[in-house]
TORPA-4810 file (N, C-alpha, C, O; in nm, 3 decimals):
<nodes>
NODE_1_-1.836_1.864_1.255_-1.823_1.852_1.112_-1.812_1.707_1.067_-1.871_1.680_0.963_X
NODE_2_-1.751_1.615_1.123_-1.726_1.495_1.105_-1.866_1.384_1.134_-1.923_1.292_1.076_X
NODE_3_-1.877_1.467_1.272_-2.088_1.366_1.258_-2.167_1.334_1.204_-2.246_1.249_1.246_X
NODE_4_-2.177_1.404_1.060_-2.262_1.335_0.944_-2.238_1.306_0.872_-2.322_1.276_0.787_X
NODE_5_-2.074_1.287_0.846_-1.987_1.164_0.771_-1.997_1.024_0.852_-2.019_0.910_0.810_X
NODE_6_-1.980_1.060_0.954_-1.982_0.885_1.044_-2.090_0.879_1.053_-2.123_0.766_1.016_X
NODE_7_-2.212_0.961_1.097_-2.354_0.953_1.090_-2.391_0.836_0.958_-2.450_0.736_0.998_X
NODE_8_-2.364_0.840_0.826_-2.377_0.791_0.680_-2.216_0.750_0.678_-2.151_0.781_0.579_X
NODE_9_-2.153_0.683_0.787_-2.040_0.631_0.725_-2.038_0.561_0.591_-1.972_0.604_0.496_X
NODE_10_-2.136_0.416_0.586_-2.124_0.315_0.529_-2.158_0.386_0.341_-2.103_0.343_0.240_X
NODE_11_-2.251_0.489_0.347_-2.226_0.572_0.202_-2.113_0.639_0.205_-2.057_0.640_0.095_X
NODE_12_-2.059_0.695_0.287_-1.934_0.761_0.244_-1.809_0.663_0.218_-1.726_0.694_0.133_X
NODE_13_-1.799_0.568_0.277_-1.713_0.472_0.253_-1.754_0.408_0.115_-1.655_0.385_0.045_X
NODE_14_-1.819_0.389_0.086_-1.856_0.336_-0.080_-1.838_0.476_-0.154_-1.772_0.454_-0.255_X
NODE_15_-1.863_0.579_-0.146_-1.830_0.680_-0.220_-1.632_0.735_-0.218_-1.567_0.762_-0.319_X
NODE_16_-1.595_0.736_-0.118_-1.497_0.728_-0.072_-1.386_0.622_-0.153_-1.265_0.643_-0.169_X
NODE_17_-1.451_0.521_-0.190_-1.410_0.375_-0.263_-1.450_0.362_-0.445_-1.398_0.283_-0.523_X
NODE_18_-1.536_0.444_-0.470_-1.546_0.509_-0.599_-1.475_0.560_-0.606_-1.393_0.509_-0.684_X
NODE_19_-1.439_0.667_-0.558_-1.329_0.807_-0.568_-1.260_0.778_-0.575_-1.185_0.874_-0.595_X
NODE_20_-1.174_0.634_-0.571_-1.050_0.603_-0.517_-1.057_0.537_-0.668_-0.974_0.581_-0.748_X
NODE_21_-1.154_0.431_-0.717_-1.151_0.406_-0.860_-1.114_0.439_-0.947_-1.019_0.408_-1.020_X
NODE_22_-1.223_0.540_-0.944_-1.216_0.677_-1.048_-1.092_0.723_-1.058_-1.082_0.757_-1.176_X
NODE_23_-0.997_0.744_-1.006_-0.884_0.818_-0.981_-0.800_0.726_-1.065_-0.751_0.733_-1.177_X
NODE_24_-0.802_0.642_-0.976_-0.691_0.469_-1.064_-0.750_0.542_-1.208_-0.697_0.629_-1.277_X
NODE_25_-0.871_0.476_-1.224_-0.901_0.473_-1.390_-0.842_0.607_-1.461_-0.763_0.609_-1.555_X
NODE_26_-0.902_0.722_-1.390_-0.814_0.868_-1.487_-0.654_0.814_-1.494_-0.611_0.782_-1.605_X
NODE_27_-0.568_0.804_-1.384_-0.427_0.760_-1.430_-0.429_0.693_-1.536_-0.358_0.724_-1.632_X
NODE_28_-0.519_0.576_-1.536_-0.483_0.470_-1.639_-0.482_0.553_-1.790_-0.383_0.564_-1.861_X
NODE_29_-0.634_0.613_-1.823_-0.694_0.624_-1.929_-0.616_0.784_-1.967_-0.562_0.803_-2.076_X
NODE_30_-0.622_0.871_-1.876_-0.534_0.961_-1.902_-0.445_1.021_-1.915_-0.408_1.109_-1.993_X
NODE_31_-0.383_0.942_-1.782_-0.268_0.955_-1.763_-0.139_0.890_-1.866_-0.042_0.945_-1.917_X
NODE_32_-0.194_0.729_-1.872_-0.105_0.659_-2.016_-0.070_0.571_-1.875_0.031_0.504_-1.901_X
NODE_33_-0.110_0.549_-1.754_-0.028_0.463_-1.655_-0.082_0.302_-1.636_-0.132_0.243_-1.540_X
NODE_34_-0.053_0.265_-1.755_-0.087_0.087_-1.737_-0.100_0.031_-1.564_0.015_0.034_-1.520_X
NODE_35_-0.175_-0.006_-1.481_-0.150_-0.059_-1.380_-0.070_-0.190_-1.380_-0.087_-0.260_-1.480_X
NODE_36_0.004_-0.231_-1.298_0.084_-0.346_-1.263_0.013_-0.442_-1.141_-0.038_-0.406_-1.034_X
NODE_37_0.026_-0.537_-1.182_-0.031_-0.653_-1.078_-0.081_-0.614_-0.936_-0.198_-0.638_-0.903_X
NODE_38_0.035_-0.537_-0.827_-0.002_-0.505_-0.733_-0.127_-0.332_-0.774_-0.215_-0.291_-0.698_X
NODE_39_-0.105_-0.295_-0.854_-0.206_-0.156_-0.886_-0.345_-0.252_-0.865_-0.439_-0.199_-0.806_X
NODE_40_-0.356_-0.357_-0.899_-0.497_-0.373_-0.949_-0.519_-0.467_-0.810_-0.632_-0.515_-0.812_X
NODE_41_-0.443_-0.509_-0.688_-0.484_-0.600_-0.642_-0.516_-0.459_-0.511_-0.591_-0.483_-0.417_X
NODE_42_-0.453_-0.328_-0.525_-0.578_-0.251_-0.485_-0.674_-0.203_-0.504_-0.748_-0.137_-0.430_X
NODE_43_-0.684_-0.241_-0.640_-0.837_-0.137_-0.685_-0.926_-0.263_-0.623_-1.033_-0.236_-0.568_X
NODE_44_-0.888_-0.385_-0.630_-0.962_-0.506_-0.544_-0.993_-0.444_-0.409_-1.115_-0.439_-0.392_X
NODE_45_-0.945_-0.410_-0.337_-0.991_-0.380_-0.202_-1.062_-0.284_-0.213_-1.146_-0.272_-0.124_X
NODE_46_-1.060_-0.195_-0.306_-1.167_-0.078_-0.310_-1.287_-0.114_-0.390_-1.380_-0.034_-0.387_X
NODE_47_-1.297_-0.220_-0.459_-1.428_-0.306_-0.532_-1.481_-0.375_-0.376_-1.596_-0.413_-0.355_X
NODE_48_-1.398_-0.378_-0.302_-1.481_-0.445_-0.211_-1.557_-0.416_-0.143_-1.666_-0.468_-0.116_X
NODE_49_-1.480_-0.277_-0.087_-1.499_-0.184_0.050_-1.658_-0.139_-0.047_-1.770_-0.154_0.002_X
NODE_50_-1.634_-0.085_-0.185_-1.779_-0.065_-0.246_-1.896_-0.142_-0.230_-2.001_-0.088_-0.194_X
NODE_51_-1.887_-0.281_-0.256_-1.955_-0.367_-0.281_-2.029_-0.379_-0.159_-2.148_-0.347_-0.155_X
NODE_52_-1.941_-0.443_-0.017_-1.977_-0.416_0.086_-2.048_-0.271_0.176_-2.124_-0.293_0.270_X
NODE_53_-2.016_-0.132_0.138_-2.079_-0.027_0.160_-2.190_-0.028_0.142_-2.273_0.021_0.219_X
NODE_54_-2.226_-0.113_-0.016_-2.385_-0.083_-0.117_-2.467_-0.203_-0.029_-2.586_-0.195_-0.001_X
NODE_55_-2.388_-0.304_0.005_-2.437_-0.412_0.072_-2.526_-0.406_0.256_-2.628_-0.449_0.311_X
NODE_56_-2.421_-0.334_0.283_-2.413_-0.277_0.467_-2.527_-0.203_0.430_-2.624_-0.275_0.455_X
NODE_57_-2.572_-0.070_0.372_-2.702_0.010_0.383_-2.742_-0.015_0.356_-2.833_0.068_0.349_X
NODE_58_-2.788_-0.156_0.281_-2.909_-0.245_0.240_-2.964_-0.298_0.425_-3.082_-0.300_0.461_X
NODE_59_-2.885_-0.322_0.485_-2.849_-0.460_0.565_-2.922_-0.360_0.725_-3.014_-0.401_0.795_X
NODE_60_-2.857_-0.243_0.741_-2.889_-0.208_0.836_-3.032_-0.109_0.830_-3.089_-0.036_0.911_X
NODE_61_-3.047_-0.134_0.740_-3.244_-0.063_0.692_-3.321_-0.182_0.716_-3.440_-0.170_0.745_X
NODE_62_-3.267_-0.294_0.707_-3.373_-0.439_0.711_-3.451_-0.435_0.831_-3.456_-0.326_0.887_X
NODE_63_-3.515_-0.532_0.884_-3.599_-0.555_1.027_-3.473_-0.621_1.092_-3.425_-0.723_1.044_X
NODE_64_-3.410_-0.548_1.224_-3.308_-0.634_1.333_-3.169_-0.583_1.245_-3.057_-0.626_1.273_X
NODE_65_-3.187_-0.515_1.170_-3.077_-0.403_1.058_-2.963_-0.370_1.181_-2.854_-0.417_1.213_X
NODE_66_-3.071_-0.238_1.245_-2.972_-0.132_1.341_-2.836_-0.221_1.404_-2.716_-0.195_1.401_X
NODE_67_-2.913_-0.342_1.464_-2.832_-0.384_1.558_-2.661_-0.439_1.509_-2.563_-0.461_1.580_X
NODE_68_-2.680_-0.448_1.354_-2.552_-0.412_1.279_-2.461_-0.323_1.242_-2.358_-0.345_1.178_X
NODE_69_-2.506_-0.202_1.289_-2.437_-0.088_1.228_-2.290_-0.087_1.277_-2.208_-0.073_1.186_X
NODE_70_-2.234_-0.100_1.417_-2.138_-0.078_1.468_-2.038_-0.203_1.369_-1.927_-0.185_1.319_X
NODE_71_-2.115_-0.313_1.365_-1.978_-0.422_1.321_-1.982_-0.395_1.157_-1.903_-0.475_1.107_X
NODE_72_-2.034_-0.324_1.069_-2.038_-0.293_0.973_-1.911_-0.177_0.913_-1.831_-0.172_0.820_X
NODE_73_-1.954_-0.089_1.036_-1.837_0.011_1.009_-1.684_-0.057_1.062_-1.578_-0.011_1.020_X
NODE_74_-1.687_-0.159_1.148_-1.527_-0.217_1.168_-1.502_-0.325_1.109_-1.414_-0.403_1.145_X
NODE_75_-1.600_-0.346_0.980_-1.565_-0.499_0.915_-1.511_-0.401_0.743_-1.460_-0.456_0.645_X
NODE_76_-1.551_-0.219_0.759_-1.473_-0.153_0.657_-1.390_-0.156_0.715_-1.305_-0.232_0.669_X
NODE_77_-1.359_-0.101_0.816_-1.261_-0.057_0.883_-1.121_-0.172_0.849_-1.010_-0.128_0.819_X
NODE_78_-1.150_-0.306_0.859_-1.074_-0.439_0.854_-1.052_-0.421_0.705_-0.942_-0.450_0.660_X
NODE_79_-1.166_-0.367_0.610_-1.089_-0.399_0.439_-1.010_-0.239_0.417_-0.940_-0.213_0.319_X
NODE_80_-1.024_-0.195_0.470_-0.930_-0.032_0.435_-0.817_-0.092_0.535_-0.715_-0.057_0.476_X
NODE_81_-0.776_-0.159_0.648_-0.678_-0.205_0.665_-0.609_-0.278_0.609_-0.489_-0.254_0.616_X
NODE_82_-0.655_-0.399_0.526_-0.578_-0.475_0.439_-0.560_-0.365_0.321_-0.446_-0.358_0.276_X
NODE_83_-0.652_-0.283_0.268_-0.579_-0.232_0.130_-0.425_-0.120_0.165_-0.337_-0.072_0.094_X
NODE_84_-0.459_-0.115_0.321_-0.305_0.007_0.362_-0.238_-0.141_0.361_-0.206_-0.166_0.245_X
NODE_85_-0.213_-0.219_0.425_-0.114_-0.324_0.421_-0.040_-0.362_0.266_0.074_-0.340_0.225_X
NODE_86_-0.199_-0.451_0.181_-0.168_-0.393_-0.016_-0.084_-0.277_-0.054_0.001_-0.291_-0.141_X
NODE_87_-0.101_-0.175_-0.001_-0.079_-0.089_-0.053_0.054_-0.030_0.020_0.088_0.077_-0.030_X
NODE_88_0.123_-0.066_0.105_0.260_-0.064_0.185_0.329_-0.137_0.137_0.439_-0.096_0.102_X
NODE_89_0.285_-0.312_0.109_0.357_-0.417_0.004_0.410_-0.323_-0.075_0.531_-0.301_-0.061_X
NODE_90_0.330_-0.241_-0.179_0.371_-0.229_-0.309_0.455_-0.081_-0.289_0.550_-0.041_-0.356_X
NODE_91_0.404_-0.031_-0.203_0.546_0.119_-0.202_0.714_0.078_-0.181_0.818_0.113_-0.238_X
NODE_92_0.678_-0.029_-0.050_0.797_-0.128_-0.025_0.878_-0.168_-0.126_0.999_-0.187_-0.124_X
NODE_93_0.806_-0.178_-0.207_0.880_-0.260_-0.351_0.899_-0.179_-0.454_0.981_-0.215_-0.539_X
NODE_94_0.827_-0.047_-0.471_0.921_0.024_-0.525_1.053_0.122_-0.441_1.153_0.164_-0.499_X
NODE_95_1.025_0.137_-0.323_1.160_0.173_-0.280_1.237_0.107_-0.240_1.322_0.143_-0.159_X
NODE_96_1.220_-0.038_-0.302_1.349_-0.199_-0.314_1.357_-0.211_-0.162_1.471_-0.251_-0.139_X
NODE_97_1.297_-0.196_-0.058_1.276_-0.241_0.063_1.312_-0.396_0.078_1.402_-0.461_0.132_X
NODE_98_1.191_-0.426_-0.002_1.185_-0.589_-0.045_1.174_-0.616_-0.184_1.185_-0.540_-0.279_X
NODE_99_1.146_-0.763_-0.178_1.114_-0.766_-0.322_0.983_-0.791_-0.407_0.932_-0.902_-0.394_X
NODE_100_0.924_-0.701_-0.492_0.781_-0.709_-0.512_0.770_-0.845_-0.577_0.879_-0.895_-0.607_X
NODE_101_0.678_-0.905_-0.602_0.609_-1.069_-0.672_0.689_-1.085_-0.752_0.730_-0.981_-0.804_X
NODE_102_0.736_-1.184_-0.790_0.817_-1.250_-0.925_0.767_-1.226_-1.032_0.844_-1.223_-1.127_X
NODE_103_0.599_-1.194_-1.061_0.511_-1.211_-1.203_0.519_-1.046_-1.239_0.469_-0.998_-1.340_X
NODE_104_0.594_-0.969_-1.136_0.599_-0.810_-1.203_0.753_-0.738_-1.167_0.804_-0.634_-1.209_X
NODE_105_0.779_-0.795_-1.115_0.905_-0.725_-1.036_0.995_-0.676_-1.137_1.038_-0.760_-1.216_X
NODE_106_1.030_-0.561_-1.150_1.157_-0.533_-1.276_1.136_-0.592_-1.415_1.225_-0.629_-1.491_X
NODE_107_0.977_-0.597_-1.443_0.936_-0.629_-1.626_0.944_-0.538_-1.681_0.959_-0.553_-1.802_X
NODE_108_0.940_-0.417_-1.635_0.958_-0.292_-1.734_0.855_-0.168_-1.727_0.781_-0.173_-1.629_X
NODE_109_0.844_-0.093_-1.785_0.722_0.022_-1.806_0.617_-0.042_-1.830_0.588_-0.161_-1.824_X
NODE_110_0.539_0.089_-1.872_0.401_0.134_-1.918_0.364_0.043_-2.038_0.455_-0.039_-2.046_X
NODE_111_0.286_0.023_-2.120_0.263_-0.055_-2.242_0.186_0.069_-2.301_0.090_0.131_-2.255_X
NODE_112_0.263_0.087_-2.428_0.221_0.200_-2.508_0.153_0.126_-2.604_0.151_0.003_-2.616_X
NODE_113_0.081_0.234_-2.692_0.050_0.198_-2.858_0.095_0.098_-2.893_0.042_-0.013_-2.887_X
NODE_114_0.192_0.124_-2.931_0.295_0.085_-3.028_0.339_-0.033_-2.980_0.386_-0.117_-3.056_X
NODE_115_0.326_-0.057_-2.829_0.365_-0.212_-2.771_0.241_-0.282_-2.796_0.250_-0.405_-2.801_X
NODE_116_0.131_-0.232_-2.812_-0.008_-0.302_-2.833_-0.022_-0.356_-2.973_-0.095_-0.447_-3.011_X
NODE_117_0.047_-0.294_-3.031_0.003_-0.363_-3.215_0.149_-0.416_-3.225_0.194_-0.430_-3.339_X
NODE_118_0.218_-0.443_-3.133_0.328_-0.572_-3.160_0.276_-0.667_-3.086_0.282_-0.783_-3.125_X
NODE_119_0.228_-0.639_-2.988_0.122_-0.747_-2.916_0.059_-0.867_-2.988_0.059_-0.990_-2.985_X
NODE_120_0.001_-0.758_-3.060_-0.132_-0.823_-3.154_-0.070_-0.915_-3.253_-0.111_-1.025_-3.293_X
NODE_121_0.084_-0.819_-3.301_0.112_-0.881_-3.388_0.188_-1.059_-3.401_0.224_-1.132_-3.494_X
NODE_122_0.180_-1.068_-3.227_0.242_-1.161_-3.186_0.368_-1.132_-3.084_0.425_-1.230_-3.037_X
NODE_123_0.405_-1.022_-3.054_0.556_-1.001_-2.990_0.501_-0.980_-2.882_0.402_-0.911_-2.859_X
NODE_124_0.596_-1.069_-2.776_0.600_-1.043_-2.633_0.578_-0.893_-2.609_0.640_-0.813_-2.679_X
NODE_125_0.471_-0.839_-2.489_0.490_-0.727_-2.430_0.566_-0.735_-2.277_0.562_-0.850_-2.232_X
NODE_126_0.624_-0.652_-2.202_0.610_-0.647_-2.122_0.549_-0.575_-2.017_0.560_-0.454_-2.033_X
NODE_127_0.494_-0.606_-1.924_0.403_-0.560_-1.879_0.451_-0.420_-1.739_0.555_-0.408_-1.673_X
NODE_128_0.376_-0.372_-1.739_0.449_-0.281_-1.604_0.512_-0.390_-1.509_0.504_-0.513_-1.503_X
NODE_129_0.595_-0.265_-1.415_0.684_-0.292_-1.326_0.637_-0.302_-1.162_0.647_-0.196_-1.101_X
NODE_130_0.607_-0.372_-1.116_0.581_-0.332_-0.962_0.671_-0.306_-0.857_0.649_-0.273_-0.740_X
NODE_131_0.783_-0.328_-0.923_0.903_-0.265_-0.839_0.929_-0.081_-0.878_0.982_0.006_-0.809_X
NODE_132_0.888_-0.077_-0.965_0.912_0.063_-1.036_0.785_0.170_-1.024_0.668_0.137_-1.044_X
NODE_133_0.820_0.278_-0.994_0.685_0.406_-0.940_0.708_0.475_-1.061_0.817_0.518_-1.098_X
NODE_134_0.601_0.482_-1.122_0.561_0.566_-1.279_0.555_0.687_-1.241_0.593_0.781_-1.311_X
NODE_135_0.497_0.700_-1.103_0.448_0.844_-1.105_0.466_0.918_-0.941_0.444_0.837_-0.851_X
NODE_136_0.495_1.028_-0.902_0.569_1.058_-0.749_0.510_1.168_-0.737_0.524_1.246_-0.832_X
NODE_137_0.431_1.208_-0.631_0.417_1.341_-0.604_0.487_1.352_-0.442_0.484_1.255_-0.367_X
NODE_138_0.537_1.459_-0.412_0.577_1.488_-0.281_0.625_1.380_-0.210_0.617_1.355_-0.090_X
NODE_139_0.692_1.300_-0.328_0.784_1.199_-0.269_0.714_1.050_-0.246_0.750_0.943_-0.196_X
NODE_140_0.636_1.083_-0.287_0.496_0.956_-0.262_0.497_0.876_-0.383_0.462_0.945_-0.480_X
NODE_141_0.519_0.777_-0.408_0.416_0.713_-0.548_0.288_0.699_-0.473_0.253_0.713_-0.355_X
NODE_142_0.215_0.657_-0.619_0.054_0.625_-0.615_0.032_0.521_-0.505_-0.078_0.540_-0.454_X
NODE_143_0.097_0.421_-0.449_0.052_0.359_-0.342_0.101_0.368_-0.247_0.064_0.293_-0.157_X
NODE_144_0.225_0.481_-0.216_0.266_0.562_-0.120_0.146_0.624_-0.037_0.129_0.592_0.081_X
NODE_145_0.055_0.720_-0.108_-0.068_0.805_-0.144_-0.150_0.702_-0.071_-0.172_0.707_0.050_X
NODE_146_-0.190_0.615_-0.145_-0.274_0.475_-0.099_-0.283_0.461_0.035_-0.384_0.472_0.105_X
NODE_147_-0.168_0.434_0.069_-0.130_0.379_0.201_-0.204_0.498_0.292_-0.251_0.480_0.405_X
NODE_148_-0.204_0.592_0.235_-0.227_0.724_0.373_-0.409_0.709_0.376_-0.489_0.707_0.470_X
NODE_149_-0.429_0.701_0.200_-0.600_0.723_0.197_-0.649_0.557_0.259_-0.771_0.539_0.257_X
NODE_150_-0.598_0.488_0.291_-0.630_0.392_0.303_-0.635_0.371_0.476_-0.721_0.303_0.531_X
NODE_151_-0.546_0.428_0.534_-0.520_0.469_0.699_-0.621_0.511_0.742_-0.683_0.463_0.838_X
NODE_152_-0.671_0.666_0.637_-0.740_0.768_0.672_-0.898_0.680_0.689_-0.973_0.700_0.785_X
NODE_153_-0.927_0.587_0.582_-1.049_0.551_0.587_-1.087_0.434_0.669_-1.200_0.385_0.667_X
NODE_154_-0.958_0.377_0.762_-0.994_0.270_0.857_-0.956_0.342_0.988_-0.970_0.294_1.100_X
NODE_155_-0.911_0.452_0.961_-0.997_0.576_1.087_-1.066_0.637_1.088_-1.074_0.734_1.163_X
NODE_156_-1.142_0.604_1.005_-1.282_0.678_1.005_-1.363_0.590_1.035_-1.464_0.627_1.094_X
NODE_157_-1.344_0.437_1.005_-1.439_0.347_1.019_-1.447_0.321_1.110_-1.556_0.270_1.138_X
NODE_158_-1.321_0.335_1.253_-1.328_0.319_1.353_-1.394_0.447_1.425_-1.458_0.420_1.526_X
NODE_159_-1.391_0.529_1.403_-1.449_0.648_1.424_-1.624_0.629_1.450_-1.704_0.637_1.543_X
NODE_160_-1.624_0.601_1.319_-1.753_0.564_1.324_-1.818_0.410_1.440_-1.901_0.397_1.529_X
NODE_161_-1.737_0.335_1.381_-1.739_0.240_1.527_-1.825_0.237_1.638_-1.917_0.177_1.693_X
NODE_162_-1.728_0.360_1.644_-1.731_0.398_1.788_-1.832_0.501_1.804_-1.901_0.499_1.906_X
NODE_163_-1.847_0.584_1.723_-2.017_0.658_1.753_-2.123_0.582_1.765_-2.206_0.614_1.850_X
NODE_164_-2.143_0.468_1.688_-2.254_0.369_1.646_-2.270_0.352_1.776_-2.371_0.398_1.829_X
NODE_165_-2.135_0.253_1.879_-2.119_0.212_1.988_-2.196_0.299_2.075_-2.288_0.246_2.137_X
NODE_166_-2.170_0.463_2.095_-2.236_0.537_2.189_-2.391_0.551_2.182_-2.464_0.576_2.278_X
NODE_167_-2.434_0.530_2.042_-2.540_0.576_2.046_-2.651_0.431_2.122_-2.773_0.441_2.137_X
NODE_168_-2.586_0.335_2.151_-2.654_0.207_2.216_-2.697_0.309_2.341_-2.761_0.266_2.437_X
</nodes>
């Protein structure tokens, strides 16, 4: 079942890295969940892991392509590791482990409406909290969650890796 996911790793990992977007963005837009500094310095790793996915199946279709495939899937594998690391920082810091960045740490909530047209009007907002979890499922915040989808997809990349590897 897993063979023609690692078979097309490098699309599933860019799709995989959409999905992960998409998701951020519904919280944001639907949810009402302003991201905070560390929120967005993972959606960075998942702009990447994309960018690079759309990039890699360009790369290994070229002439002398193939002979890339294996270091392709462990150079995702290396950015879904830094976004679990990103994304451990920031659970860390909301369960006061440590202490999250100085530019978010304990600024406050969400930015509503109503903080937006005092904004405008000139009044300080403050901006979300990166010490603080807006939102918890099963004990998880959102980069609790992260941390796991982010594991899951630099074992897959190794996964894949390592099929690429056999098929030499």
């Amino acid at each position: 079942m897993l063979n023609p996911i690692l078979d097309r790793w490098r699309l599933a990992a860019l799709l995989a890295s959409a999905a992960m977007l998409a998701t951020a963005h519904a919280f944001e837009t639907f949810g009402g969940y302003a991201p905070c500094t560390l929120c967005l310095r993972q959606r960075e790793v998942y702009w990447t892991a994309l960018g690079l996915g759309a990039a890699f199946m360009v790369i290994v279709r070229l002439p002398g392509g193939p002979r890339w495939r294996e270091a392709t899937c462990w150079v995702l594998g290396l950015v879904f590791l830094v976004g679990a690391g990103v994304a451990a920082y920031h659970a860390g810091a909301e369960w006061k482990w440590w202490p999250g960045p100085s530019a978010c740490a304990s600024a406050g909530g969400g930015v509503s409406l109503s903080d937006m047209e005092a904004f405008l009007g000139g009044a300080r907002v403050r901006p979300p909290a990166c010490d603080e979890a807006p939102w918890v499922f099963a004990g998880l915040s959102m980069a609790g969650w992260n941390v796991l989808v982010s594991l899951g997809l630099a074992v897959m990349s190794a996964l894949a890796a390592l099929r690429e590897r056999s098929k030499r």
